[in-house]
PyMOL commands that place a pseudoatom at each C-alpha (Angstrom):
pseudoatom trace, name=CA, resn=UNK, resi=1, chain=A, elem=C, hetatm=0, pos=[-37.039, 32.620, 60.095]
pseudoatom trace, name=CA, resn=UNK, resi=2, chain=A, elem=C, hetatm=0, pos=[-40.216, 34.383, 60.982]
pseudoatom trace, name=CA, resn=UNK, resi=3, chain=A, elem=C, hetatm=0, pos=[-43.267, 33.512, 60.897]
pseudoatom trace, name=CA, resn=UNK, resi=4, chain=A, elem=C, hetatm=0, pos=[-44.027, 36.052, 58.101]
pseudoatom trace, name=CA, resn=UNK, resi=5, chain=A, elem=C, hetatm=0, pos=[-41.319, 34.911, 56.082]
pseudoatom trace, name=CA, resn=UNK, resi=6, chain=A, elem=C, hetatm=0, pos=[-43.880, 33.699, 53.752]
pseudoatom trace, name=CA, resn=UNK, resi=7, chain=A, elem=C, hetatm=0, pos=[-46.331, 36.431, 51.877]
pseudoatom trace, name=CA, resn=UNK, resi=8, chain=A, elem=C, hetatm=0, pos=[-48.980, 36.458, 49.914]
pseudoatom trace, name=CA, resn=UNK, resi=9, chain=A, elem=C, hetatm=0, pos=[-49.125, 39.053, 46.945]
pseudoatom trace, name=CA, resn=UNK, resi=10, chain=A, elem=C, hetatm=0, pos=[-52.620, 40.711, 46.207]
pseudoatom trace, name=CA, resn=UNK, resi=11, chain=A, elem=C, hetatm=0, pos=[-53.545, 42.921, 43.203]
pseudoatom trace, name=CA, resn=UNK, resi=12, chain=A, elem=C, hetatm=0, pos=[-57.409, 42.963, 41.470]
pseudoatom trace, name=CA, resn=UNK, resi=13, chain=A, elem=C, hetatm=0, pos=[-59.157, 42.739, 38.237]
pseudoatom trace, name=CA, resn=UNK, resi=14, chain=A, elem=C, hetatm=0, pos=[-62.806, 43.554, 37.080]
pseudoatom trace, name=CA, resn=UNK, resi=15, chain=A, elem=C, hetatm=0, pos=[-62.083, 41.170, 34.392]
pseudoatom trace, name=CA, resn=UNK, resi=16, chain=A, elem=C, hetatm=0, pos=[-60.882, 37.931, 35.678]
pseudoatom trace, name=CA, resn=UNK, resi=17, chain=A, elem=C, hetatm=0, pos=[-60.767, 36.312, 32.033]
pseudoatom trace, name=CA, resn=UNK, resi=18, chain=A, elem=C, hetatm=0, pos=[-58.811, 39.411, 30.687]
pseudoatom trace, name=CA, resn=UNK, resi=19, chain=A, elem=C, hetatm=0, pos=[-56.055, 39.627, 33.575]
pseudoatom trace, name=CA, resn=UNK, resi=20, chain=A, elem=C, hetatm=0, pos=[-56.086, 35.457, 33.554]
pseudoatom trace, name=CA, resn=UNK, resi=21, chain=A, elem=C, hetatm=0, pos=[-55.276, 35.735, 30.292]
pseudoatom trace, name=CA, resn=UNK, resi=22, chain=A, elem=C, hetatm=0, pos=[-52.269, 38.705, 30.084]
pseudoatom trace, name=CA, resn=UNK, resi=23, chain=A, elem=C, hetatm=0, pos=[-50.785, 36.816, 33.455]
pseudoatom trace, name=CA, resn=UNK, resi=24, chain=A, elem=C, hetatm=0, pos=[-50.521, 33.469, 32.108]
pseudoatom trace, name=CA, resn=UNK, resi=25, chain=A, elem=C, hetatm=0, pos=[-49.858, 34.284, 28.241]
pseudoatom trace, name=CA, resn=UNK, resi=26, chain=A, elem=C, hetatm=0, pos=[-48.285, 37.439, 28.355]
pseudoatom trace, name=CA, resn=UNK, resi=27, chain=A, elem=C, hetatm=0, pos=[-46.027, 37.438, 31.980]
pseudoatom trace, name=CA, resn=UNK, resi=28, chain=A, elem=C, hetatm=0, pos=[-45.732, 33.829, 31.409]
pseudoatom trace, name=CA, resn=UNK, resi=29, chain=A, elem=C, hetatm=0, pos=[-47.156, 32.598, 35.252]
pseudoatom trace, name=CA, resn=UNK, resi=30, chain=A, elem=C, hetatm=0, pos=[-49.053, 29.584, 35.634]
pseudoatom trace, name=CA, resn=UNK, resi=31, chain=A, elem=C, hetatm=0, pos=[-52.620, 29.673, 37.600]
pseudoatom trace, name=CA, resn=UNK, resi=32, chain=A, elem=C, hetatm=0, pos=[-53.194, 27.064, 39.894]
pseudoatom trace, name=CA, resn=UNK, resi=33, chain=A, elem=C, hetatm=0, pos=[-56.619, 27.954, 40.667]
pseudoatom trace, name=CA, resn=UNK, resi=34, chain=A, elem=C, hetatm=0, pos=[-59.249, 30.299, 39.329]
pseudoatom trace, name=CA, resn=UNK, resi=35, chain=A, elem=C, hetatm=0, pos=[-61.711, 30.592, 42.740]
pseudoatom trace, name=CA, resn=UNK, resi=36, chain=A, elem=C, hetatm=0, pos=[-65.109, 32.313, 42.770]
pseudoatom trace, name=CA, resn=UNK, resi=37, chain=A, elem=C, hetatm=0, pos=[-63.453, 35.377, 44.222]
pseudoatom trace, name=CA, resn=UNK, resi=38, chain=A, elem=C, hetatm=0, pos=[-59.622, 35.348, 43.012]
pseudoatom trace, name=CA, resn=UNK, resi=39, chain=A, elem=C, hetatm=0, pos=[-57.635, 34.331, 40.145]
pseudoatom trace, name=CA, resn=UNK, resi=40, chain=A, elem=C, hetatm=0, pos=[-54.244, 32.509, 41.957]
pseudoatom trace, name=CA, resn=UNK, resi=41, chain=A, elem=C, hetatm=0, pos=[-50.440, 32.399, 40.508]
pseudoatom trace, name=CA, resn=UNK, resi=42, chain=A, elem=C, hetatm=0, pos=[-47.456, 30.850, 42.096]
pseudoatom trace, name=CA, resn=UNK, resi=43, chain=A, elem=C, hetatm=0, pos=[-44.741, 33.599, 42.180]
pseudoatom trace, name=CA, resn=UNK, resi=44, chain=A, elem=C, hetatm=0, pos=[-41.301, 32.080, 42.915]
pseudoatom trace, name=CA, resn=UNK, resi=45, chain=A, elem=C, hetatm=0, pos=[-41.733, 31.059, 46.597]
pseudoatom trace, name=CA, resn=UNK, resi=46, chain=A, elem=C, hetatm=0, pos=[-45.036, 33.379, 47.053]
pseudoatom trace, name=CA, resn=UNK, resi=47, chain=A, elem=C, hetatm=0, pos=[-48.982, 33.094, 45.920]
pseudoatom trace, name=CA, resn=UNK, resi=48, chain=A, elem=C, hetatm=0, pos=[-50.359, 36.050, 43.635]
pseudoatom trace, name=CA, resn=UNK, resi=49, chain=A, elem=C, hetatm=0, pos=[-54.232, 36.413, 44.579]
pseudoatom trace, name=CA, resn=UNK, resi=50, chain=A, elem=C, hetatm=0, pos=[-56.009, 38.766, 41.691]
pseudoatom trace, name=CA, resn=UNK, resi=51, chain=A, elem=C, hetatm=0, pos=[-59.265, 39.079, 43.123]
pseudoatom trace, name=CA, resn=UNK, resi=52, chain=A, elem=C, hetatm=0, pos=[-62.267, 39.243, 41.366]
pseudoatom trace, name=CA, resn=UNK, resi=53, chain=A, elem=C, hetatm=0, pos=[-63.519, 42.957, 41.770]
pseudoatom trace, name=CA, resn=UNK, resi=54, chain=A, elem=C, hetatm=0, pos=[-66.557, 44.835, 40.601]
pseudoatom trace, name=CA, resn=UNK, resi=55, chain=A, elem=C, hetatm=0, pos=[-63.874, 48.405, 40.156]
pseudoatom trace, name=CA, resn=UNK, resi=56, chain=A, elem=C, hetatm=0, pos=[-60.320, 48.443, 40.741]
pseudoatom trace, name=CA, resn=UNK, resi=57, chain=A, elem=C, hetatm=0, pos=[-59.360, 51.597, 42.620]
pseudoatom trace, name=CA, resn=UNK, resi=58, chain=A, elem=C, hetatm=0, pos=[-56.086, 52.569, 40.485]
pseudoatom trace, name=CA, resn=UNK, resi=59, chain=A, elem=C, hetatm=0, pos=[-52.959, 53.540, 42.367]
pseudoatom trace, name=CA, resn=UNK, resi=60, chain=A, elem=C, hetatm=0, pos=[-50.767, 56.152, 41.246]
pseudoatom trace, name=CA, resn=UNK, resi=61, chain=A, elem=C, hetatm=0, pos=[-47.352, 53.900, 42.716]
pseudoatom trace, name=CA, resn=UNK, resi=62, chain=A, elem=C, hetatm=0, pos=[-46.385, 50.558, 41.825]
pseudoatom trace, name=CA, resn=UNK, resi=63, chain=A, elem=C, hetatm=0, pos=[-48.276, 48.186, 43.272]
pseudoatom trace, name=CA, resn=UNK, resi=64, chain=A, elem=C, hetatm=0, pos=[-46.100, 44.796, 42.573]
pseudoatom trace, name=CA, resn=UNK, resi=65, chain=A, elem=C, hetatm=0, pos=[-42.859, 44.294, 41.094]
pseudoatom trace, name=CA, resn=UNK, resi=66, chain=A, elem=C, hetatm=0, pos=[-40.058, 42.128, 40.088]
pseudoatom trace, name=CA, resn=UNK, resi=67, chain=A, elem=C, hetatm=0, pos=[-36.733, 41.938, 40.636]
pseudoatom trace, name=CA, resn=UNK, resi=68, chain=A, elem=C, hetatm=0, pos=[-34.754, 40.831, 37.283]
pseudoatom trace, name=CA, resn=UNK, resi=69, chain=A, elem=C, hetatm=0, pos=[-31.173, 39.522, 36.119]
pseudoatom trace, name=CA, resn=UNK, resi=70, chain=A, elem=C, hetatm=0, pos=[-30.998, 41.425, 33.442]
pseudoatom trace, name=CA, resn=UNK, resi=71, chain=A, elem=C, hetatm=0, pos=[-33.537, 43.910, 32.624]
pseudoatom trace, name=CA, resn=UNK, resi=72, chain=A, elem=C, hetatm=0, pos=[-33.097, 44.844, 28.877]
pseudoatom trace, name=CA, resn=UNK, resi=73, chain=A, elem=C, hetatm=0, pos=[-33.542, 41.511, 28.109]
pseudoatom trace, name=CA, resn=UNK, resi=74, chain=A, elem=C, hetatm=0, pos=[-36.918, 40.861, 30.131]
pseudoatom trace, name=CA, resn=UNK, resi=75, chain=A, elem=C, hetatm=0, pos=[-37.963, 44.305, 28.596]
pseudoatom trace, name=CA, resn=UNK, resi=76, chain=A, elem=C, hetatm=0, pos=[-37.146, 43.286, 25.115]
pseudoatom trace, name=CA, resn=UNK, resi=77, chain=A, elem=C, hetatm=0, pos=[-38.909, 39.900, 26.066]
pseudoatom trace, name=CA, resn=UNK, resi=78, chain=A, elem=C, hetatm=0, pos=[-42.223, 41.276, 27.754]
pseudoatom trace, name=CA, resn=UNK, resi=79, chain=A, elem=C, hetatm=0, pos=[-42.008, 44.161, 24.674]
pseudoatom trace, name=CA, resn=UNK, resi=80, chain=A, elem=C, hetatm=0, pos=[-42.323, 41.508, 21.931]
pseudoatom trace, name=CA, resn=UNK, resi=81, chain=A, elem=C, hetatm=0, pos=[-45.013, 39.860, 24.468]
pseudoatom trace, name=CA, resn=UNK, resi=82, chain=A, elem=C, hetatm=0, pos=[-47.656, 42.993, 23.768]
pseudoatom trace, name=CA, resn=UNK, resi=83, chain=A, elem=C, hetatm=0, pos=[-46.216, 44.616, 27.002]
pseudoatom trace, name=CA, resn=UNK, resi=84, chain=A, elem=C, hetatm=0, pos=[-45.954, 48.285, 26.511]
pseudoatom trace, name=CA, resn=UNK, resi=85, chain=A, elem=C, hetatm=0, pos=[-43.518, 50.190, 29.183]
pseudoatom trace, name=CA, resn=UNK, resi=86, chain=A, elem=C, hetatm=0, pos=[-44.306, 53.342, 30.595]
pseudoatom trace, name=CA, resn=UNK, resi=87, chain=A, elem=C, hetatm=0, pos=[-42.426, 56.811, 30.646]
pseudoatom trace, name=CA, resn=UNK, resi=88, chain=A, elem=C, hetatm=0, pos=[-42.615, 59.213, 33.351]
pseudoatom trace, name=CA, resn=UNK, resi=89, chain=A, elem=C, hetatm=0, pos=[-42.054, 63.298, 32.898]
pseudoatom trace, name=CA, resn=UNK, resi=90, chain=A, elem=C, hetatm=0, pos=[-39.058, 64.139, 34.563]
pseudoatom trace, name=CA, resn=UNK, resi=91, chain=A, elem=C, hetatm=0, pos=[-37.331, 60.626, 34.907]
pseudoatom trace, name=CA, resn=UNK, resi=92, chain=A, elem=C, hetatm=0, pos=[-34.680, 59.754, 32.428]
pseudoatom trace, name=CA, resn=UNK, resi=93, chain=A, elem=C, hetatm=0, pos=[-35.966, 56.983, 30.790]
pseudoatom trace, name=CA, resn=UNK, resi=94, chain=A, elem=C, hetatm=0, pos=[-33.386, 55.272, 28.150]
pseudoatom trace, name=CA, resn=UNK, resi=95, chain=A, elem=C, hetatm=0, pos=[-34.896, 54.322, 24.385]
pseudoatom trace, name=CA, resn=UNK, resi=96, chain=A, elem=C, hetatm=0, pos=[-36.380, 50.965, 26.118]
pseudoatom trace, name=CA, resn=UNK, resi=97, chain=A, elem=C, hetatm=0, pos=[-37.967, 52.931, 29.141]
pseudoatom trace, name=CA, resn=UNK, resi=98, chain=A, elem=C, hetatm=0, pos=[-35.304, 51.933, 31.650]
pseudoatom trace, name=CA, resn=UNK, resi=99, chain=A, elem=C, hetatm=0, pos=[-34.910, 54.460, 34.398]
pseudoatom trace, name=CA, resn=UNK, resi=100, chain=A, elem=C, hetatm=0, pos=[-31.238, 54.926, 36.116]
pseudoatom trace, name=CA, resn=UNK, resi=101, chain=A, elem=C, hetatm=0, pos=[-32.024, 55.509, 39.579]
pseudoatom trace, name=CA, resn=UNK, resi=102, chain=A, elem=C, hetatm=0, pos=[-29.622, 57.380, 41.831]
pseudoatom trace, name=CA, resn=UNK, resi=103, chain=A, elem=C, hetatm=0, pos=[-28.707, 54.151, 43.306]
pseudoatom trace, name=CA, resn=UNK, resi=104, chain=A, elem=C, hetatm=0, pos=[-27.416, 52.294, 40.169]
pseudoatom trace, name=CA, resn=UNK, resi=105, chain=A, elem=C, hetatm=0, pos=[-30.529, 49.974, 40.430]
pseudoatom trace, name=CA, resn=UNK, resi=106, chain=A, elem=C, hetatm=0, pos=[-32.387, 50.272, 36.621]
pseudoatom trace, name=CA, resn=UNK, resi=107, chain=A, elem=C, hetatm=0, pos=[-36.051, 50.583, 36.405]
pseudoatom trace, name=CA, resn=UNK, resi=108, chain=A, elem=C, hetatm=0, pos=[-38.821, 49.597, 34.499]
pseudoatom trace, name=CA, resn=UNK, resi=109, chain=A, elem=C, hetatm=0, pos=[-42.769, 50.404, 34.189]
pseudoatom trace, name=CA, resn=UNK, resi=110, chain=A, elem=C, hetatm=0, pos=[-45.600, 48.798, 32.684]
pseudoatom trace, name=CA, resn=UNK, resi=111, chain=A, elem=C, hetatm=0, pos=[-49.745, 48.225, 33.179]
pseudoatom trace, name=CA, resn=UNK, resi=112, chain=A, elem=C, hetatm=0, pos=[-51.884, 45.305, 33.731]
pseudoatom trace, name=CA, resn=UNK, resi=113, chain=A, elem=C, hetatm=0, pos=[-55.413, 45.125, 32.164]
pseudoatom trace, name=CA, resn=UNK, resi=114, chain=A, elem=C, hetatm=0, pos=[-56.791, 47.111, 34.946]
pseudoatom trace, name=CA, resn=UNK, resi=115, chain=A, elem=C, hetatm=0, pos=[-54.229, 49.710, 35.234]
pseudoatom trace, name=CA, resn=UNK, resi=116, chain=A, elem=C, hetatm=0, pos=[-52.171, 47.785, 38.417]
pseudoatom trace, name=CA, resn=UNK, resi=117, chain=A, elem=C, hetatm=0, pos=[-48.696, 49.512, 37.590]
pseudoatom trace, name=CA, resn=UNK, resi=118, chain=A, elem=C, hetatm=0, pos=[-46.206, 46.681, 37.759]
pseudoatom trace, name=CA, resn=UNK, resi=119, chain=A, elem=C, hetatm=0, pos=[-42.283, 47.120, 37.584]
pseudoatom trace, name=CA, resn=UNK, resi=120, chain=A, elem=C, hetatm=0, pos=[-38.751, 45.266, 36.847]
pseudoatom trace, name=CA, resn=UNK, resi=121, chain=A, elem=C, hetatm=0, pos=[-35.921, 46.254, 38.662]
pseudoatom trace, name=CA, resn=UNK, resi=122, chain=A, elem=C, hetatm=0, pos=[-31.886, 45.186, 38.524]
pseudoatom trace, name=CA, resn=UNK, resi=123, chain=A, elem=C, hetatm=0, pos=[-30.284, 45.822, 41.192]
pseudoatom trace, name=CA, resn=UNK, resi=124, chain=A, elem=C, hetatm=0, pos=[-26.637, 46.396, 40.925]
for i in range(1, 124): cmd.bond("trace and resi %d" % i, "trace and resi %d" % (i + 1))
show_as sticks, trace
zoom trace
């Protein structure tokens, strides 16, 4: 053990109701505390700090992601949620949006409020 065994997660919003509300209702997290300056959500071990932005600078790249048991499922789940899932030119994206990458790991896309691109993985 190190001692940065332990980290903390950061993404942002310019709407802190909005991305409060898709987090909690639509990912299913629970906030445990809505600060002046960040929304927080406990993440398995880890803390998720949205914070409370005037503009989010959108990244082209995944900016957070999940690792999943079984990722048609949590797609089909998050799908009938309101979550759409992205598709990429060039990637071979199956009729769900799952991407086979060369390593047997299968991939998944989709946007928060502010346009933070968030994935699923399965590793095999």
């Amino acid at each position: 053990m190190t001692p940065l065994d332990n980290p903390v997660l950061f993404l942002a919003t310019e709407d802190a109701e909005r991305s409060r509300a898709f987090y909690e209702r639509v990912l299913g997290m629970a906030c445990v505390a809505d600060e002046p300056y960040a929304l927080v959500f406990r993440v398995g071990d880890s803390m998720l700090r949205i914070q409370k932005v005037e503009r989010v600078a959108r990244a082209s790249y995944t900016v957070l992601g999940w690792a999943v048991g079984d990722i048609r499922s949590t797609v089909a789940a998050l799908s009938k949620a309101g979550v759409t899932f992205r598709r990429y030119e060039g990637l071979d994206q199956d009729e769900i949006g799952v991407w086979h990458s060369p390593s047997g790991a299968l991939v998944a896309w989709f946007e928060d409020p502010d346009g933070n691109t968030l994935s699923l993985t399965q590793f095999r």
